[in-house]
Biopython code that builds the backbone (N, CA, C, O; Angstrom):
import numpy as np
from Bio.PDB.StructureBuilder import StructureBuilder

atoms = [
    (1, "UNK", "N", (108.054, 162.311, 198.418)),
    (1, "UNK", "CA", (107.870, 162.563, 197.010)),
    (1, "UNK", "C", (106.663, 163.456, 196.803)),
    (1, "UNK", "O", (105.753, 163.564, 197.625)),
    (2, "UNK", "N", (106.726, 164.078, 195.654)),
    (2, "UNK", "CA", (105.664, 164.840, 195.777)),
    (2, "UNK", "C", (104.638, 164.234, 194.467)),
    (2, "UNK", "O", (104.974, 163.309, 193.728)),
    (3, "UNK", "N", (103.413, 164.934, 194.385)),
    (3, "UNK", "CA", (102.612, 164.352, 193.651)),
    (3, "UNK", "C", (102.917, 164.051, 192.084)),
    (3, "UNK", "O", (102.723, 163.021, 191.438)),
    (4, "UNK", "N", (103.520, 165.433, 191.655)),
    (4, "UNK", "CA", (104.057, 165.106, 190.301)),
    (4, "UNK", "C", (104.971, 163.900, 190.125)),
    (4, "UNK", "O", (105.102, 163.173, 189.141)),
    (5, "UNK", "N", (105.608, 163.859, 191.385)),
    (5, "UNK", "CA", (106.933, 163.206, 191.197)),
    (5, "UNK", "C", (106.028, 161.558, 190.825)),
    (5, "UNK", "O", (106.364, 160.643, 190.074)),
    (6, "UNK", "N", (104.773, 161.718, 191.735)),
    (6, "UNK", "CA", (104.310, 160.091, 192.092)),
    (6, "UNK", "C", (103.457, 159.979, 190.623)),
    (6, "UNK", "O", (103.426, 158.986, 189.896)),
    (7, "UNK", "N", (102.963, 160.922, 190.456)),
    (7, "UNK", "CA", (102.304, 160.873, 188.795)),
    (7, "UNK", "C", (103.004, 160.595, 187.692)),
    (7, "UNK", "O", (102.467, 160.077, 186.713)),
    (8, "UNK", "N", (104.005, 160.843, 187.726)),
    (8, "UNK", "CA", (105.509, 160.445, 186.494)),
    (8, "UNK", "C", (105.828, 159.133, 186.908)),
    (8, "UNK", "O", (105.823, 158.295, 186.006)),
    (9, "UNK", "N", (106.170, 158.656, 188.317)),
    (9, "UNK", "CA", (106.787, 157.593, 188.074)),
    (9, "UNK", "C", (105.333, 156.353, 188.198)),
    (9, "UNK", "O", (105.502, 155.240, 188.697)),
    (10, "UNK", "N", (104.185, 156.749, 187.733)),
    (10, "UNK", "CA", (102.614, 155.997, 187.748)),
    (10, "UNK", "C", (103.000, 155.540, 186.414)),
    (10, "UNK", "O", (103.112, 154.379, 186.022)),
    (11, "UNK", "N", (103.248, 157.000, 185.562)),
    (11, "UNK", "CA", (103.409, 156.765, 184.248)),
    (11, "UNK", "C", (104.168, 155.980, 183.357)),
    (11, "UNK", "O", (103.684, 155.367, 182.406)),
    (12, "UNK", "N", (105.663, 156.005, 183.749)),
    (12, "UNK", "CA", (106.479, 155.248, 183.687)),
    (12, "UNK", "C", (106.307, 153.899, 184.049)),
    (12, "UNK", "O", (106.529, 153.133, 183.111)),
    (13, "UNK", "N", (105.975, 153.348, 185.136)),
    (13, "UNK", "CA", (105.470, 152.223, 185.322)),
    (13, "UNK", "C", (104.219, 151.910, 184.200)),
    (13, "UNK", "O", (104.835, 151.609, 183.178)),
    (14, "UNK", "N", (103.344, 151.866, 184.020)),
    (14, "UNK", "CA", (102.292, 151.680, 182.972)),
    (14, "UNK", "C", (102.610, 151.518, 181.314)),
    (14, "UNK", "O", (102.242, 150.808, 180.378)),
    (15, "UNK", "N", (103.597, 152.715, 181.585)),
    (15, "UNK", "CA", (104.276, 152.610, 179.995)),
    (15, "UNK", "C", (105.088, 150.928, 179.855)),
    (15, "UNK", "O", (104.631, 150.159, 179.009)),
    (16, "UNK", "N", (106.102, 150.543, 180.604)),
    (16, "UNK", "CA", (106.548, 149.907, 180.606)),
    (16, "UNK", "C", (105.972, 148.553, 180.788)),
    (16, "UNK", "O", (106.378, 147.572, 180.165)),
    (17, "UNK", "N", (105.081, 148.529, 181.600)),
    (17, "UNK", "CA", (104.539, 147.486, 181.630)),
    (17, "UNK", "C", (103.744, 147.286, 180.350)),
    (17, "UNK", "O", (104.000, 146.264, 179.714)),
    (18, "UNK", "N", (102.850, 148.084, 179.895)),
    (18, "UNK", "CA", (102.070, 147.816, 178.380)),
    (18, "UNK", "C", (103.450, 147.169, 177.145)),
    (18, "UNK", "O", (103.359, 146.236, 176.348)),
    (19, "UNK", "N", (104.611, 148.074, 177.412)),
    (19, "UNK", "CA", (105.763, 148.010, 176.408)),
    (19, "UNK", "C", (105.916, 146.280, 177.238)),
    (19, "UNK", "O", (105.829, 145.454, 176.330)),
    (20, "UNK", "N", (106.000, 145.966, 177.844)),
    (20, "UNK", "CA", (106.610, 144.363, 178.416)),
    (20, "UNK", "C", (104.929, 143.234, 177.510)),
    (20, "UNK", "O", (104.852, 142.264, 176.756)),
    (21, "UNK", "N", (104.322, 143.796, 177.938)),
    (21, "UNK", "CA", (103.054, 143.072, 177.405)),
    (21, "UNK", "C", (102.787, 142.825, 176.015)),
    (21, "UNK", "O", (102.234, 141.797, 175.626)),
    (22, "UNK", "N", (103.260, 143.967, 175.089)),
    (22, "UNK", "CA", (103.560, 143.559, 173.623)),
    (22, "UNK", "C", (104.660, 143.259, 173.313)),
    (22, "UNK", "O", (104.599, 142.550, 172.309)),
    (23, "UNK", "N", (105.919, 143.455, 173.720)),
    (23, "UNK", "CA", (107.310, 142.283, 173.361)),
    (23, "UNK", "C", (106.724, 140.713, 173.996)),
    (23, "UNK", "O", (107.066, 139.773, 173.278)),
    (24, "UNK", "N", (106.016, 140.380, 175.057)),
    (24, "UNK", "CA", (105.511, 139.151, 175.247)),
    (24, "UNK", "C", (104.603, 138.811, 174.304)),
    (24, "UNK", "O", (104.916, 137.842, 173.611)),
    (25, "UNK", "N", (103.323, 139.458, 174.030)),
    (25, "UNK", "CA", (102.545, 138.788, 172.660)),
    (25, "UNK", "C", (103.055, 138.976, 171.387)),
    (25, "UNK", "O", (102.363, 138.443, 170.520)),
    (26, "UNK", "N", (104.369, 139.754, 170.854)),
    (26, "UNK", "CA", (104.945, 139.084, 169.771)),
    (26, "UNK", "C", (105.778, 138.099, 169.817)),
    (26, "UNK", "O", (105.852, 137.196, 168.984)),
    (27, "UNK", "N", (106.705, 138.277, 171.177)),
    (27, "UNK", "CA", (107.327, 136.851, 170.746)),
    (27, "UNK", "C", (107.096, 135.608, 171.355)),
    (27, "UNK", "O", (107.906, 134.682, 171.354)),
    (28, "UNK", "N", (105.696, 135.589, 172.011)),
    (28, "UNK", "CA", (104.913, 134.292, 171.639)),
    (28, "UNK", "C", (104.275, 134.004, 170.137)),
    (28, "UNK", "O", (104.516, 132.957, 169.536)),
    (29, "UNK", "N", (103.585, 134.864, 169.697)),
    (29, "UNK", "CA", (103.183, 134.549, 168.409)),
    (29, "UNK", "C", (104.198, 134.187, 167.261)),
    (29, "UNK", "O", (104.018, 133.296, 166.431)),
    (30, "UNK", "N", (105.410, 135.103, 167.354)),
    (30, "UNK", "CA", (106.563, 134.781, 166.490)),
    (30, "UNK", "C", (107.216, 132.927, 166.743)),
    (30, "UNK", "O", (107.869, 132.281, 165.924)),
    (31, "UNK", "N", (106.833, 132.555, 167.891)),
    (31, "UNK", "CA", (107.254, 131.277, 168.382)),
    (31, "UNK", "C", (106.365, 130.441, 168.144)),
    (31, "UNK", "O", (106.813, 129.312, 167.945)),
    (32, "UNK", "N", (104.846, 130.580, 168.060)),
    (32, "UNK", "CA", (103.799, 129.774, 167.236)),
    (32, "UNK", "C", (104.064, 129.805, 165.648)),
    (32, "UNK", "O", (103.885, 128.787, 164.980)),
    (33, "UNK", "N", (104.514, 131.066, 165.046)),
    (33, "UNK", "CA", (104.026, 130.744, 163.690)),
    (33, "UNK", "C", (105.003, 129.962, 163.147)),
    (33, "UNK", "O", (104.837, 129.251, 162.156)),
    (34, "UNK", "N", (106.732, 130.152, 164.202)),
    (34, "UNK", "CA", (107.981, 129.322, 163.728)),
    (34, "UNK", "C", (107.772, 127.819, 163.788)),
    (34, "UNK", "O", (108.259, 126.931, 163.088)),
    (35, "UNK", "N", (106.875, 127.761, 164.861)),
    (35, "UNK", "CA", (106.846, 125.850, 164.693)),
    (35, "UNK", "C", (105.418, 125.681, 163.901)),
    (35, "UNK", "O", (105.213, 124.481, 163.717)),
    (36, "UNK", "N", (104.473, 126.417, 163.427)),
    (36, "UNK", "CA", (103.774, 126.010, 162.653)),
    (36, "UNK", "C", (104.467, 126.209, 161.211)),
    (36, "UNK", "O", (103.927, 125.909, 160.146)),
    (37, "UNK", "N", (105.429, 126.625, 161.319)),
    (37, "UNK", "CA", (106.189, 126.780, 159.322)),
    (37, "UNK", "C", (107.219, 125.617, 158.783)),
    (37, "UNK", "O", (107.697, 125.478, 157.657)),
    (38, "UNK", "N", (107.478, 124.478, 160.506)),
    (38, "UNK", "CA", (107.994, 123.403, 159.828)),
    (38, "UNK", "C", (107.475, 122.353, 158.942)),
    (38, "UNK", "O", (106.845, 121.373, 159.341)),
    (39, "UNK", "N", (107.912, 122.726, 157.148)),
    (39, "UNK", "CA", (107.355, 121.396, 156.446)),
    (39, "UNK", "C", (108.001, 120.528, 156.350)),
    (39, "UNK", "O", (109.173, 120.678, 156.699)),
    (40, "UNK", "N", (107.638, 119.431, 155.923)),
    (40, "UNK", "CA", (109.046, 118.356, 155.870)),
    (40, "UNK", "C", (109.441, 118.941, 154.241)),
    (40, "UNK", "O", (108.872, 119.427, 153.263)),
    (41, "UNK", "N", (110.539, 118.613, 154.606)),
    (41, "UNK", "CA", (111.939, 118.742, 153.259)),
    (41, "UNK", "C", (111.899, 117.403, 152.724)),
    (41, "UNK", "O", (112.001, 116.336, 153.329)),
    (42, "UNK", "N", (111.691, 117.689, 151.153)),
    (42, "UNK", "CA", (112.037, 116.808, 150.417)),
    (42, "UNK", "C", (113.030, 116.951, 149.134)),
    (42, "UNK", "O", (113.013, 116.017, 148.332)),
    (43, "UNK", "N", (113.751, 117.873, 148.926)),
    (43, "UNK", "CA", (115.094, 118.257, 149.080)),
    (43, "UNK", "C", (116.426, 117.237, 149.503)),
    (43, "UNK", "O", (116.682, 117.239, 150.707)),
    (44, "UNK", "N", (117.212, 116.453, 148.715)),
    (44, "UNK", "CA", (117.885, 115.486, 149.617)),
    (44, "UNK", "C", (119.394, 116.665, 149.229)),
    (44, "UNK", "O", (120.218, 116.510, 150.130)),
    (45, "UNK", "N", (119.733, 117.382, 148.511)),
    (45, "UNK", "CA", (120.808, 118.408, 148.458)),
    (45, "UNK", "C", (121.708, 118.427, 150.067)),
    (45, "UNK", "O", (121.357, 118.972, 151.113)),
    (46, "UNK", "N", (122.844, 117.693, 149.806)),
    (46, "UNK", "CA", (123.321, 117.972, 150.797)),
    (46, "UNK", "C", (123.652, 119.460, 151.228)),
    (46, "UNK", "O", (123.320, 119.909, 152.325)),
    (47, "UNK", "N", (124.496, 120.352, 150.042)),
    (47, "UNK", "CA", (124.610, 121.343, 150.018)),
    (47, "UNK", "C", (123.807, 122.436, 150.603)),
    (47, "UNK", "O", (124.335, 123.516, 150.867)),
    (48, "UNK", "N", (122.189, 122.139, 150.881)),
    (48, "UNK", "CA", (121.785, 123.610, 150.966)),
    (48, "UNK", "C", (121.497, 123.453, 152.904)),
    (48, "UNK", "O", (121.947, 122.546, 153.605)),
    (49, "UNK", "N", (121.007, 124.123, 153.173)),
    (49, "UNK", "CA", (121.037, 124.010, 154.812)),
    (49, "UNK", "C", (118.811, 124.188, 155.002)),
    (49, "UNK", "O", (118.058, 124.820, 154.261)),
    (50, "UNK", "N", (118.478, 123.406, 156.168)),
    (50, "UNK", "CA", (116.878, 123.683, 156.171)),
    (50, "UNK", "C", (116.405, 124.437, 155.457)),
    (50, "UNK", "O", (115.740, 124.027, 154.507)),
    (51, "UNK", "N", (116.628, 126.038, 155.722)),
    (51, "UNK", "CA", (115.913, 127.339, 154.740)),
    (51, "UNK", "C", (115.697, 126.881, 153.731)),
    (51, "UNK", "O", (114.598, 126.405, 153.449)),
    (52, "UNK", "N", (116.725, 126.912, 152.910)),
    (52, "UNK", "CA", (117.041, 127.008, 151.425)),
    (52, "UNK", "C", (116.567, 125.258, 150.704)),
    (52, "UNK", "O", (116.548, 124.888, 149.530)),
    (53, "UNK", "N", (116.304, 124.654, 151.727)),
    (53, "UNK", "CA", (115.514, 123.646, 151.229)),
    (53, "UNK", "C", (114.478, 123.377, 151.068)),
    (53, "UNK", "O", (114.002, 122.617, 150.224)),
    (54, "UNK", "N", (113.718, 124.286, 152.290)),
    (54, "UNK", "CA", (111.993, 124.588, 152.274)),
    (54, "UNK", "C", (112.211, 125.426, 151.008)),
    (54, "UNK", "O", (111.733, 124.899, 150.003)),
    (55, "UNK", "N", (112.971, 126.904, 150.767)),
    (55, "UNK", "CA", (112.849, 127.478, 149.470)),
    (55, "UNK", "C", (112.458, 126.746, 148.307)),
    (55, "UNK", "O", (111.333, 126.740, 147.808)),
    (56, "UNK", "N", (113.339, 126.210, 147.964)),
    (56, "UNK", "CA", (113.596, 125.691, 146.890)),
    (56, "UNK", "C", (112.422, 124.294, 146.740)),
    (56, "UNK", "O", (111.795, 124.006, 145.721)),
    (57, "UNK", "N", (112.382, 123.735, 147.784)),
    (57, "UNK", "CA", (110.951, 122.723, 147.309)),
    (57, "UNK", "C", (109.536, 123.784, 147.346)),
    (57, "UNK", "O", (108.617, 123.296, 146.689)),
    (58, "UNK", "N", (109.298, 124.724, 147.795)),
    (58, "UNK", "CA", (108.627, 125.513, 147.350)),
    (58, "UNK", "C", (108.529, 126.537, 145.669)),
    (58, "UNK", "O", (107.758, 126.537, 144.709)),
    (59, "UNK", "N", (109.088, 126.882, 145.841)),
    (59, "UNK", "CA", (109.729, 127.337, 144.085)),
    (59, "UNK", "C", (109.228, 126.045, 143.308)),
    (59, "UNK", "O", (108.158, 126.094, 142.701)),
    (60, "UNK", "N", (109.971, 124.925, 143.324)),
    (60, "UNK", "CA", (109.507, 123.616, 142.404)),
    (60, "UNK", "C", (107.947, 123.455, 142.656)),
    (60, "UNK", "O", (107.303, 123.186, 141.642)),
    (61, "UNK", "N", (107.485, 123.534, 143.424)),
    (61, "UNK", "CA", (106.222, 123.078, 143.663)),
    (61, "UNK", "C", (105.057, 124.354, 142.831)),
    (61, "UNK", "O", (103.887, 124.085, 142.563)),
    (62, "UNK", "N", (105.608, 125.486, 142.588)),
    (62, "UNK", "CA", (104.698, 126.454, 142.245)),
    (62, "UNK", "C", (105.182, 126.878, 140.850)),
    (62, "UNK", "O", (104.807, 127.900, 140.275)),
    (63, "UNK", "N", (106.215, 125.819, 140.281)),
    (63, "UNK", "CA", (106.429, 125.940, 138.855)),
    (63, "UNK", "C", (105.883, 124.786, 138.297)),
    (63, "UNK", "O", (105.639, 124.896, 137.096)),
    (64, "UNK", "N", (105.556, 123.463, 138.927)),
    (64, "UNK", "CA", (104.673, 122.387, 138.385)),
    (64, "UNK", "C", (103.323, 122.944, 138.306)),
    (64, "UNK", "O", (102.698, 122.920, 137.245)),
    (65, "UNK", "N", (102.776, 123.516, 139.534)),
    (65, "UNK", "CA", (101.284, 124.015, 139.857)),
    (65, "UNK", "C", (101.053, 125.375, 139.059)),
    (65, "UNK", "O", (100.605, 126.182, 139.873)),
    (66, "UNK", "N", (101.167, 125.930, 137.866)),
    (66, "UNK", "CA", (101.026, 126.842, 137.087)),
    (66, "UNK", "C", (99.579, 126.970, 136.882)),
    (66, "UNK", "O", (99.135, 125.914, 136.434)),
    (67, "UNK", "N", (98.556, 127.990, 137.064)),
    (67, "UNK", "CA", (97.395, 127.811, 136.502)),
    (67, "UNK", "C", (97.543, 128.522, 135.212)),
    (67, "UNK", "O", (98.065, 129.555, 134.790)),
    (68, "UNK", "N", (96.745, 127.354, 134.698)),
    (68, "UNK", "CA", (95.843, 127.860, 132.786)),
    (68, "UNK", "C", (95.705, 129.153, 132.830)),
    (68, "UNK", "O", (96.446, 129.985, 132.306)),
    (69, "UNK", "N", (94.027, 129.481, 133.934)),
    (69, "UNK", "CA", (93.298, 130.819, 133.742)),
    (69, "UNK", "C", (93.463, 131.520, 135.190)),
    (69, "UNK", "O", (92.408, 131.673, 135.806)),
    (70, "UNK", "N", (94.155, 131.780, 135.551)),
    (70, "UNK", "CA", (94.384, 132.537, 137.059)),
    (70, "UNK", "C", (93.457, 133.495, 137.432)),
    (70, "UNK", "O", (93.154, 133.545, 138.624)),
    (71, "UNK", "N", (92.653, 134.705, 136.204)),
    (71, "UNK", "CA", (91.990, 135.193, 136.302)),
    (71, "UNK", "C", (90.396, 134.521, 136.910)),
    (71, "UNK", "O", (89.818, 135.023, 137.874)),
    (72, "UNK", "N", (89.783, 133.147, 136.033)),
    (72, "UNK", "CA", (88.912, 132.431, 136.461)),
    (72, "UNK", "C", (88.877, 132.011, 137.371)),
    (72, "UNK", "O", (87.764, 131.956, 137.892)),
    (73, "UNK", "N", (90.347, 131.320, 138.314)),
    (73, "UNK", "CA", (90.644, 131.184, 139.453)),
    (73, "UNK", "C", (89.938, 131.670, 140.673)),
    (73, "UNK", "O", (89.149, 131.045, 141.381)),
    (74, "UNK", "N", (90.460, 133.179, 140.820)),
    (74, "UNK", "CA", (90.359, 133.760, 141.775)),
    (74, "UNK", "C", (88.743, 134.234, 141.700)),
    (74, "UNK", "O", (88.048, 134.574, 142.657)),
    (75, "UNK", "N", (88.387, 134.164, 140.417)),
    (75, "UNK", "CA", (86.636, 134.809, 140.217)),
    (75, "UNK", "C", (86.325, 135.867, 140.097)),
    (75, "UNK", "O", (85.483, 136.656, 140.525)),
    (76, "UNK", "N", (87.491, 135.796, 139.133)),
    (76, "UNK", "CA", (87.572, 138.000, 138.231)),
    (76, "UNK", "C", (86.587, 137.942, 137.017)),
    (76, "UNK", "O", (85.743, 138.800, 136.759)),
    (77, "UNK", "N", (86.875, 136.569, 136.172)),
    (77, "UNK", "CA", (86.388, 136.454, 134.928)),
    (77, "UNK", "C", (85.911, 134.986, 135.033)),
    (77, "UNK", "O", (86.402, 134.103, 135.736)),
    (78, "UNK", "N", (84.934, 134.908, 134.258)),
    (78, "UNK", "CA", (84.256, 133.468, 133.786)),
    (78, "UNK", "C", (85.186, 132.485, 133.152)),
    (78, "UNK", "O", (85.780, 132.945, 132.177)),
    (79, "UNK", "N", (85.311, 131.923, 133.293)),
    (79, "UNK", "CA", (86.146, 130.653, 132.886)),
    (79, "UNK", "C", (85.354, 129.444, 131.989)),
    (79, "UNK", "O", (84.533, 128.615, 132.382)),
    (80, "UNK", "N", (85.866, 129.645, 130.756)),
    (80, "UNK", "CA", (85.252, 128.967, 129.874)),
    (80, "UNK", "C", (86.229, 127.979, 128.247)),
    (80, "UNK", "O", (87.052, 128.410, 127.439)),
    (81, "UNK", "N", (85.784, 127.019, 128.360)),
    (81, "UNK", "CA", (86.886, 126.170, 127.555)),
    (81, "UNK", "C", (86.879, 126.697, 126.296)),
    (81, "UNK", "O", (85.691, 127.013, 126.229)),
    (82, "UNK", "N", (87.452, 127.083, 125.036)),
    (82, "UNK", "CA", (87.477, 127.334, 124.169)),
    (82, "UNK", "C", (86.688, 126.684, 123.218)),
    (82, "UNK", "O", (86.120, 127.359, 122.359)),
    (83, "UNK", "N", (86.551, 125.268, 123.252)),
    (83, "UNK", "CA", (85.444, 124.284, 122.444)),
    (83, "UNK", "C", (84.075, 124.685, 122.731)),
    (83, "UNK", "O", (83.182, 124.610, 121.887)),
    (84, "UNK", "N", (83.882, 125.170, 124.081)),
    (84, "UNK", "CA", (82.624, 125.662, 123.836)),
    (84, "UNK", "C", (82.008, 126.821, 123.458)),
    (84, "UNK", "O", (80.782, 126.928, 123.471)),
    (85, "UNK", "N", (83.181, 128.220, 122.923)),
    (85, "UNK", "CA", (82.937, 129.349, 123.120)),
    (85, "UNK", "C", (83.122, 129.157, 121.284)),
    (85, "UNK", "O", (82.654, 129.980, 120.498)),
    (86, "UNK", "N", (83.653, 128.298, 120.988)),
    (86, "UNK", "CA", (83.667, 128.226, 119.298)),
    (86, "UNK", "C", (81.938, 127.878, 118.891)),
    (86, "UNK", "O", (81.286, 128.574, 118.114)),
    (87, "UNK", "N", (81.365, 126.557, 119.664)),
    (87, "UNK", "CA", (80.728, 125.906, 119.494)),
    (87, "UNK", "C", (79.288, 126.485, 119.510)),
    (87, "UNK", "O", (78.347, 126.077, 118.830)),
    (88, "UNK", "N", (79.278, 127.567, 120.456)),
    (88, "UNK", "CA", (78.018, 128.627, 120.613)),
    (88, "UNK", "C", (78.503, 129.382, 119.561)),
    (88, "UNK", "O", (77.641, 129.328, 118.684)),
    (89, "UNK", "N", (79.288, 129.950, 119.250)),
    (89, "UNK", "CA", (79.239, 131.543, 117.735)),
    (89, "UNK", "C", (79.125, 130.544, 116.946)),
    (89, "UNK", "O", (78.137, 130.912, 116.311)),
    (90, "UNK", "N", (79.459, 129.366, 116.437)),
    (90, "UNK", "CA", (78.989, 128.723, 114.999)),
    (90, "UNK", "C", (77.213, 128.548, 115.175)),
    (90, "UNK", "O", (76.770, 128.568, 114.027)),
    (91, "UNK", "N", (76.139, 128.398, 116.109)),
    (91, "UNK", "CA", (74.672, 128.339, 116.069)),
    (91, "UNK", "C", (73.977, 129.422, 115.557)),
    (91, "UNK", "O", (72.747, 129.401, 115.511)),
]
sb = StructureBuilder()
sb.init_structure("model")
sb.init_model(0)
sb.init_chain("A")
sb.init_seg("    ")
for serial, (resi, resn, name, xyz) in enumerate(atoms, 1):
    if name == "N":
        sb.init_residue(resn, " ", resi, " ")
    sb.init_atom(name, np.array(xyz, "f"), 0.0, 1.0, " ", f" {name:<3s}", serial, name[0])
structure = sb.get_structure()
């Protein structure tokens, strides 16, 4: 073989191996985050299948949990009760 020939197939090897090394650290990580995303279902719907049961008790859960001031929340704006914002302009 000659040198080019041994320099191409250096390359090829390296490529492939880096390409084998990131299909292995995604689909280990893709296999951690799948068993860290099992919640328990509380969902008794026979009808829907796992997915659509985590869905859907999710959805319910973030239509009970509505915030008031979302803005105050996150710590965009001051958050302040209305009784007291009356209670200072009447002094």
């Amino acid at each position: 073989m000659s040198d080019d020939k041994r320099a191409g197939m250096q390359r090829i090897r390296v490529g492939l191996t880096g390409l084998g090394a990131v299909l292995l650290i995604v689909a280990i990580s893709a296999a951690i985050f799948e068993s860290a995303s099992h919640q328990p279902v509380n969902s008794t719907d026979p009808g829907l299948n796992r997915t659509e049961q985590v869905v859907a008790n999710m959805v319910a859960a973030n239509a009970t949990e509505a915030p008031s001031e979302p803005l105050a929340e996150i710590g965009v704006t001051p958050g302040a009760p209305a009784a007291s914002n009356s209670a200072d302009s009447s002094k």
